[in-house]
N, CA, C and O atoms as a GROMACS GRO file, in nm:
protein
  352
    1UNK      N    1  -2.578   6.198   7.082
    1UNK     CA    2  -2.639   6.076   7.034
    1UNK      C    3  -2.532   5.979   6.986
    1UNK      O    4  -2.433   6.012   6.921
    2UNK      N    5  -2.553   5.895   7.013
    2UNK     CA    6  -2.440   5.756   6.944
    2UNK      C    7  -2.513   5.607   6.937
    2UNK      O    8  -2.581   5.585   7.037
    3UNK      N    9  -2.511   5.522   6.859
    3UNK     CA   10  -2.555   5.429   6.761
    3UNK      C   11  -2.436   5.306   6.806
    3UNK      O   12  -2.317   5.312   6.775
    4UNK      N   13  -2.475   5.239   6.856
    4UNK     CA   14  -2.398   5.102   6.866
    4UNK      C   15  -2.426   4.984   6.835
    4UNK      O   16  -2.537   4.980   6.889
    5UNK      N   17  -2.411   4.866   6.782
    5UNK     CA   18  -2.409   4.776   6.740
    5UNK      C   19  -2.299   4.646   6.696
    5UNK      O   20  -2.178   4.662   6.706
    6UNK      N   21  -2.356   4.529   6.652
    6UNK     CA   22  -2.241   4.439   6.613
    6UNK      C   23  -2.300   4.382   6.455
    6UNK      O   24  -2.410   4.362   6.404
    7UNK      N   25  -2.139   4.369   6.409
    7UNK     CA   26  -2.127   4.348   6.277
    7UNK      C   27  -2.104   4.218   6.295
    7UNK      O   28  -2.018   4.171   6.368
    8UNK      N   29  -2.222   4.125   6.193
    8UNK     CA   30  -2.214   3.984   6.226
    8UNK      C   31  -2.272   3.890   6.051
    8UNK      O   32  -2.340   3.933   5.957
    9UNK      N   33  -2.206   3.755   6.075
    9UNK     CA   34  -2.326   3.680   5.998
    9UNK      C   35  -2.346   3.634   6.054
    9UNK      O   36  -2.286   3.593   6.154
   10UNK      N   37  -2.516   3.610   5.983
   10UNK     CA   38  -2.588   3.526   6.030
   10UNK      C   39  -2.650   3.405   5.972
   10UNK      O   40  -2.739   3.380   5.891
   11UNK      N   41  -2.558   3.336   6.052
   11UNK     CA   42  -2.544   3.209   5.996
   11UNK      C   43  -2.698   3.098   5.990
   11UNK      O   44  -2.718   2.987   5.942
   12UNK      N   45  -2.771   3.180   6.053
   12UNK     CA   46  -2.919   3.071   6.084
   12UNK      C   47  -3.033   3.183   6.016
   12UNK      O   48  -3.140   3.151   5.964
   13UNK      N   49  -2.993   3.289   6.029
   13UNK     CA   50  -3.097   3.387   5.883
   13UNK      C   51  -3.167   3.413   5.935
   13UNK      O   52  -3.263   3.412   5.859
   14UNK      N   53  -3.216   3.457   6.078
   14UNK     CA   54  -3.320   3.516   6.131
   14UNK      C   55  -3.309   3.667   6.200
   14UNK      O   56  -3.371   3.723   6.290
   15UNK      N   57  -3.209   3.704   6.120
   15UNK     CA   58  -3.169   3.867   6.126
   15UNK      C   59  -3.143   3.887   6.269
   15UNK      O   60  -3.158   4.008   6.286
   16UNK      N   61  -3.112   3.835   6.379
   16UNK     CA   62  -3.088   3.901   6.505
   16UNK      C   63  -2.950   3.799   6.557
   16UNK      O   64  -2.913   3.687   6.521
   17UNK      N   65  -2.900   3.894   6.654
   17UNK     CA   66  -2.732   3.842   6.650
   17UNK      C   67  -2.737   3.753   6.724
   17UNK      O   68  -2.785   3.792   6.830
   18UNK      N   69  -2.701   3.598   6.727
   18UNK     CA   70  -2.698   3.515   6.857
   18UNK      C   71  -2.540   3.446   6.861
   18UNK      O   72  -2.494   3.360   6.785
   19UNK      N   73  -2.482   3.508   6.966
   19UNK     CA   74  -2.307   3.428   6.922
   19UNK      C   75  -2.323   3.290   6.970
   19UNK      O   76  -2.224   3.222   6.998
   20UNK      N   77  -2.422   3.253   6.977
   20UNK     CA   78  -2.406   3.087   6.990
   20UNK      C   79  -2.433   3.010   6.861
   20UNK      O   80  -2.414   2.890   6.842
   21UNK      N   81  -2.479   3.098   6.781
   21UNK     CA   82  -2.501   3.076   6.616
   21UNK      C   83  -2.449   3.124   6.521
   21UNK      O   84  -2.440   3.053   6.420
   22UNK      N   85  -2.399   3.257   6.521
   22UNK     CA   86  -2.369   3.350   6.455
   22UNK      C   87  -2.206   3.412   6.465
   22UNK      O   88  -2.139   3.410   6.568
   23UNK      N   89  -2.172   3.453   6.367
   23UNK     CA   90  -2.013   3.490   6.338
   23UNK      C   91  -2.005   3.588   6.387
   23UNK      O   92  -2.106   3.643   6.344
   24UNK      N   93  -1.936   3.689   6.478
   24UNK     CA   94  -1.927   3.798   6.444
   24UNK      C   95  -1.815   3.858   6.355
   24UNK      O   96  -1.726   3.785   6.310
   25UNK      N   97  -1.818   3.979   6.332
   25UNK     CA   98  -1.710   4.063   6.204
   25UNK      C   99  -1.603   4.162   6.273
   25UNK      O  100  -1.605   4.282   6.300
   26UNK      N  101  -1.518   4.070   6.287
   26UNK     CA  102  -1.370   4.180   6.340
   26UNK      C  103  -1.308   4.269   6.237
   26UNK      O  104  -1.269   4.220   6.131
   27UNK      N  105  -1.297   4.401   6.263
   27UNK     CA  106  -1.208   4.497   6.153
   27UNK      C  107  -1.325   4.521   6.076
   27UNK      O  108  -1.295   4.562   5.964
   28UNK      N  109  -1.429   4.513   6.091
   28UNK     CA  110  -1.551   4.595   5.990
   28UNK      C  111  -1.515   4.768   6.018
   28UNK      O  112  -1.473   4.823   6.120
   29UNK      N  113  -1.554   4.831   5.875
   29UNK     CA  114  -1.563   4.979   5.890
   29UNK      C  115  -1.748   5.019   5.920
   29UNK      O  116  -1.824   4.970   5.836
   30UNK      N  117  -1.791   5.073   5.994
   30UNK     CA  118  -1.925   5.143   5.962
   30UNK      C  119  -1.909   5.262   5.991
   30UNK      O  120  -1.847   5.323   6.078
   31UNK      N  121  -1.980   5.291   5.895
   31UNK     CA  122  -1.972   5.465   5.873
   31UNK      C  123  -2.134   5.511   5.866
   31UNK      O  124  -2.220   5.446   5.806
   32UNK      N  125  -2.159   5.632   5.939
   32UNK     CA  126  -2.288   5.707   5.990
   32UNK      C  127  -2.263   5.841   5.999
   32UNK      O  128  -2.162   5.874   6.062
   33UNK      N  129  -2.323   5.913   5.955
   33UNK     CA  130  -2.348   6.090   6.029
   33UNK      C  131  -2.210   6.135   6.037
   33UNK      O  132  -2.181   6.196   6.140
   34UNK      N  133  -2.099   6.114   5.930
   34UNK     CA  134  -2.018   6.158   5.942
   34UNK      C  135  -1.911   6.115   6.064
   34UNK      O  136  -1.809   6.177   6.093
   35UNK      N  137  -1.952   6.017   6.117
   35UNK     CA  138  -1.837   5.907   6.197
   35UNK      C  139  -1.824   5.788   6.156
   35UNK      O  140  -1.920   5.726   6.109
   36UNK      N  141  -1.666   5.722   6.171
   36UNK     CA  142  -1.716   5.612   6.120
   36UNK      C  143  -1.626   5.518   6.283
   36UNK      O  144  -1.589   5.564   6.391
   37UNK      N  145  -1.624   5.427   6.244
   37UNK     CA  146  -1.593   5.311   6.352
   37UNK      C  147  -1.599   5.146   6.295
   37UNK      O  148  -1.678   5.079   6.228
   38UNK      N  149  -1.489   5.129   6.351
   38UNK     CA  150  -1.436   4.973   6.367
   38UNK      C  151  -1.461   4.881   6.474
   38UNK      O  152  -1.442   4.895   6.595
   39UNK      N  153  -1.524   4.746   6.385
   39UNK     CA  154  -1.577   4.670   6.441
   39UNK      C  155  -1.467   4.590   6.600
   39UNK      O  156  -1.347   4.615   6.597
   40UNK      N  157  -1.489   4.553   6.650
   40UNK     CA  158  -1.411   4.497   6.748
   40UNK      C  159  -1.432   4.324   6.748
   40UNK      O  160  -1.525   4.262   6.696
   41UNK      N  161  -1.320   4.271   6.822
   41UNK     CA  162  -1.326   4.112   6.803
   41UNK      C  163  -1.433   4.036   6.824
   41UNK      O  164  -1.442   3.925   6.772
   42UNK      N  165  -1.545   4.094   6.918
   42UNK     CA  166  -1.670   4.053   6.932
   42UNK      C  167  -1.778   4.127   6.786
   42UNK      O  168  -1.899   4.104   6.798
   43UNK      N  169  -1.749   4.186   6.694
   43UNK     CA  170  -1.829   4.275   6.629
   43UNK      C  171  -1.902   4.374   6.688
   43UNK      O  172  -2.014   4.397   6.641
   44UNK      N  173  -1.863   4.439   6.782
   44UNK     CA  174  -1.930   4.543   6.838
   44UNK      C  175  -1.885   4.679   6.787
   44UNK      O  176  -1.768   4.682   6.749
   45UNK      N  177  -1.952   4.789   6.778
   45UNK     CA  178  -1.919   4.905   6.752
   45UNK      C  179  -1.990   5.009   6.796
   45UNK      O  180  -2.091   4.992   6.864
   46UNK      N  181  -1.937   5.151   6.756
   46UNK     CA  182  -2.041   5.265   6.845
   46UNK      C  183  -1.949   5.394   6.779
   46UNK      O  184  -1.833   5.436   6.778
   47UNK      N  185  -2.073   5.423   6.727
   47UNK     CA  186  -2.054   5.555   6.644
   47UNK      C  187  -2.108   5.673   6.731
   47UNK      O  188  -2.230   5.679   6.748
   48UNK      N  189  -2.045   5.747   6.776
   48UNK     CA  190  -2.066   5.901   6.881
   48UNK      C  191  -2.093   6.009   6.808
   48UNK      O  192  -2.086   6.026   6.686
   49UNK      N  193  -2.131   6.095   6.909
   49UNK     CA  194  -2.138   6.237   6.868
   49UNK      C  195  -2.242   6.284   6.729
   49UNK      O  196  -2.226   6.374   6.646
   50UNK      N  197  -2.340   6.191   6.743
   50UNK     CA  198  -2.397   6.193   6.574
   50UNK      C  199  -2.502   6.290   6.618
   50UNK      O  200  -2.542   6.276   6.733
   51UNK      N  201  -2.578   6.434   6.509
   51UNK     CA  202  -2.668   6.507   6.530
   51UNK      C  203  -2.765   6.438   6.511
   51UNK      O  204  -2.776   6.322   6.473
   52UNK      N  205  -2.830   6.505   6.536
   52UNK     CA  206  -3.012   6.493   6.501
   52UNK      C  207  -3.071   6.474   6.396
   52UNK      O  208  -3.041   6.562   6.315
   53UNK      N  209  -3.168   6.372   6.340
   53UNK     CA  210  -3.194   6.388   6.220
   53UNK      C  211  -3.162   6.246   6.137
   53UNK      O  212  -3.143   6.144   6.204
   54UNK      N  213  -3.159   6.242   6.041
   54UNK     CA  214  -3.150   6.075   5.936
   54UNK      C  215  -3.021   6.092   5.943
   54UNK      O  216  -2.948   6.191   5.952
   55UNK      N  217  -3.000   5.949   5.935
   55UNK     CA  218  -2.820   5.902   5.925
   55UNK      C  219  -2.886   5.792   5.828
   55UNK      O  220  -2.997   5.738   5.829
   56UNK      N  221  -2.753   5.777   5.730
   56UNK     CA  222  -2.727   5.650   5.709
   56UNK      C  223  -2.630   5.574   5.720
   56UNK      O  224  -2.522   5.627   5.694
   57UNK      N  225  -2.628   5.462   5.750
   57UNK     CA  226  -2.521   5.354   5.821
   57UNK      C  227  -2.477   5.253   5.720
   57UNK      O  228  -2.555   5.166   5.680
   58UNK      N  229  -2.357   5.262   5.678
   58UNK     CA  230  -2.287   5.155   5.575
   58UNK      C  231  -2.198   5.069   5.627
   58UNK      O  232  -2.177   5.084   5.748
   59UNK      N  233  -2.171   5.030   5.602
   59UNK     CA  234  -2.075   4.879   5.667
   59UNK      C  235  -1.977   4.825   5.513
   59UNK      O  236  -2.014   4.800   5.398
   60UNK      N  237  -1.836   4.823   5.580
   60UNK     CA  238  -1.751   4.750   5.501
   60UNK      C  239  -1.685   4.628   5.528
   60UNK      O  240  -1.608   4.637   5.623
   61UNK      N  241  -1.690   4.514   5.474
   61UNK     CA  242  -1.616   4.413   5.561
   61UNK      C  243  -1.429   4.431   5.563
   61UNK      O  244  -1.345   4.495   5.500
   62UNK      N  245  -1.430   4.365   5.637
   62UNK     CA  246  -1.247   4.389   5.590
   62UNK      C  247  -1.206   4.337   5.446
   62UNK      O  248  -1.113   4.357   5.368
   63UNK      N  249  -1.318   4.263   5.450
   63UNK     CA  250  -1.328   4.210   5.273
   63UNK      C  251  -1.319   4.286   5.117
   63UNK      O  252  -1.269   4.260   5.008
   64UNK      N  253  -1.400   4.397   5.181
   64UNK     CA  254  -1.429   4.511   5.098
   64UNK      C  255  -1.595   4.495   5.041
   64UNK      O  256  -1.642   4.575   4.960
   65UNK      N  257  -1.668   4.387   5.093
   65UNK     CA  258  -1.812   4.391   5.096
   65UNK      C  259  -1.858   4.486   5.158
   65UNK      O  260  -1.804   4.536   5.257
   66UNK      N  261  -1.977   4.529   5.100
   66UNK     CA  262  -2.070   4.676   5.151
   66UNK      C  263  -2.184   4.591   5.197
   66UNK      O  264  -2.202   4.483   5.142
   67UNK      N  265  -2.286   4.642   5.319
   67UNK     CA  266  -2.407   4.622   5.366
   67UNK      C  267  -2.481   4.742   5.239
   67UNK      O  268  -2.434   4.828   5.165
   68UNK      N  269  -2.628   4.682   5.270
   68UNK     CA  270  -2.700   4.778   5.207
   68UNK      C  271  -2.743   4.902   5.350
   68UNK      O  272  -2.754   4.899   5.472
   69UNK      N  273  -2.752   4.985   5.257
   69UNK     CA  274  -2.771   5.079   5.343
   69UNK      C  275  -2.903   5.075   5.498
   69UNK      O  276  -3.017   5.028   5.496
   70UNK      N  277  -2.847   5.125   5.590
   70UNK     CA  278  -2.969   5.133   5.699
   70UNK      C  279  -2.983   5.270   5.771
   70UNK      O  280  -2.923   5.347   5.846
   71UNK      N  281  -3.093   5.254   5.704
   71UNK     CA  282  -3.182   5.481   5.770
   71UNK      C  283  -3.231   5.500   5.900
   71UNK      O  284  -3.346   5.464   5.926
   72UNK      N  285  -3.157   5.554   5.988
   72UNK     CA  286  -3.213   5.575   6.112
   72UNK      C  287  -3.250   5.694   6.100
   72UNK      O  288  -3.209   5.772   6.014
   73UNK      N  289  -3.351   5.726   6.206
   73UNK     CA  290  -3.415   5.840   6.247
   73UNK      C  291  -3.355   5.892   6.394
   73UNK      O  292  -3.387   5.834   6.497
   74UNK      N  293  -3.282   5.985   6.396
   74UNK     CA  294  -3.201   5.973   6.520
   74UNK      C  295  -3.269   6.149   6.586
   74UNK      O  296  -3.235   6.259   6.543
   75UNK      N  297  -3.358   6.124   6.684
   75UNK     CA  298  -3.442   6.243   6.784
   75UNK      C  299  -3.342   6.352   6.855
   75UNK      O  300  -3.223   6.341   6.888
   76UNK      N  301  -3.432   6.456   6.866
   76UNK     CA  302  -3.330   6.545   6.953
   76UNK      C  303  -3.308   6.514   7.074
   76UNK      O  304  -3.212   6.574   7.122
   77UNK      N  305  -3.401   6.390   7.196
   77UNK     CA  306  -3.351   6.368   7.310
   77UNK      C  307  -3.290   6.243   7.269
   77UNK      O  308  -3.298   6.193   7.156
   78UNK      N  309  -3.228   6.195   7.373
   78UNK     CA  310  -3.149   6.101   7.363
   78UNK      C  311  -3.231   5.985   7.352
   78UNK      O  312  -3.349   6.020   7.363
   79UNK      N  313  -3.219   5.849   7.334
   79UNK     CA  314  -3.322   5.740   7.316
   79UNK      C  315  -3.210   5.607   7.290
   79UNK      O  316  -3.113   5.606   7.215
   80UNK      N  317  -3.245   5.535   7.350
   80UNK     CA  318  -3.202   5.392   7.300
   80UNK      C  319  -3.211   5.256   7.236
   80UNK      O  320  -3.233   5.150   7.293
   81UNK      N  321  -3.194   5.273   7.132
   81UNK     CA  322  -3.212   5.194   7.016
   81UNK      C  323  -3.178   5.061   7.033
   81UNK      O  324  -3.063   5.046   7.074
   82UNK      N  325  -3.259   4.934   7.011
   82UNK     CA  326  -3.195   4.791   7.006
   82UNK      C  327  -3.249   4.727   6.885
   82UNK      O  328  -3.348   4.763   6.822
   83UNK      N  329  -3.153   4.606   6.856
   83UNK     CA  330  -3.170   4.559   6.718
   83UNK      C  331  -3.152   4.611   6.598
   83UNK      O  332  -3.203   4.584   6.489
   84UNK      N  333  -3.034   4.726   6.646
   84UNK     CA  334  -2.976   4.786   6.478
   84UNK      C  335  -2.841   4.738   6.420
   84UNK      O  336  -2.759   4.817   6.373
   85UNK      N  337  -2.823   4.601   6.427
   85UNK     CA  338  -2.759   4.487   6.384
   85UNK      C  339  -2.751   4.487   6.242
   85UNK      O  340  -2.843   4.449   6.169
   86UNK      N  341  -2.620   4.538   6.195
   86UNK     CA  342  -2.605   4.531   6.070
   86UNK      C  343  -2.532   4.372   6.014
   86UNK      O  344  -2.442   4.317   6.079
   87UNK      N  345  -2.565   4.338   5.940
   87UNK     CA  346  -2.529   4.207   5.876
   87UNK      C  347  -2.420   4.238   5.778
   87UNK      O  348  -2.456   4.315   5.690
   88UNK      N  349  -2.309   4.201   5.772
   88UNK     CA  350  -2.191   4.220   5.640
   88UNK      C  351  -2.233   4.096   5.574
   88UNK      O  352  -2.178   4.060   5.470
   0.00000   0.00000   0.00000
């Protein structure tokens, strides 16, 4: 199982990522299920190898700002998740 996403603001406040509006977050840490991963110049990221079961997903900016926490429910088959867009 693995969890991907982009670390962004959002600059227009309607919680979903649009880079024609929105910042993304280079050098973010997010950390999940015991992996963690760095954001990339687009804010993209992807946390692997995660078991089965609740994760929670934190986010650091390079700033040293924290996201509030986000609880996934992650299944024993595989499944693909959209819109788990964490906001720094």
């Amino acid at each position: 199982r693995a969890v991907a996403g982009v670390v962004f603001i959002d600059e227009d406040g309607d919680g979903k990522f649009d880079p024609r509006k929105d910042k993304p977050v280079e050098g973010a840490q997010i950390a999940g299920g015991g992996s963690l991963a760095v954001s990339d110049v687009n804010g993209a990221y992807i946390l692997r190898n995660l078991a089965a079961g609740q994760i929670k997903l934190l986010v650091r900016s390079p700033r040293g700002a924290e996201s509030s926490p986000v609880i996934l429910e992650l299944g024993v088959e595989p499944v693909t998740k959209r819109a788990v867009n964490l906001a720094a």
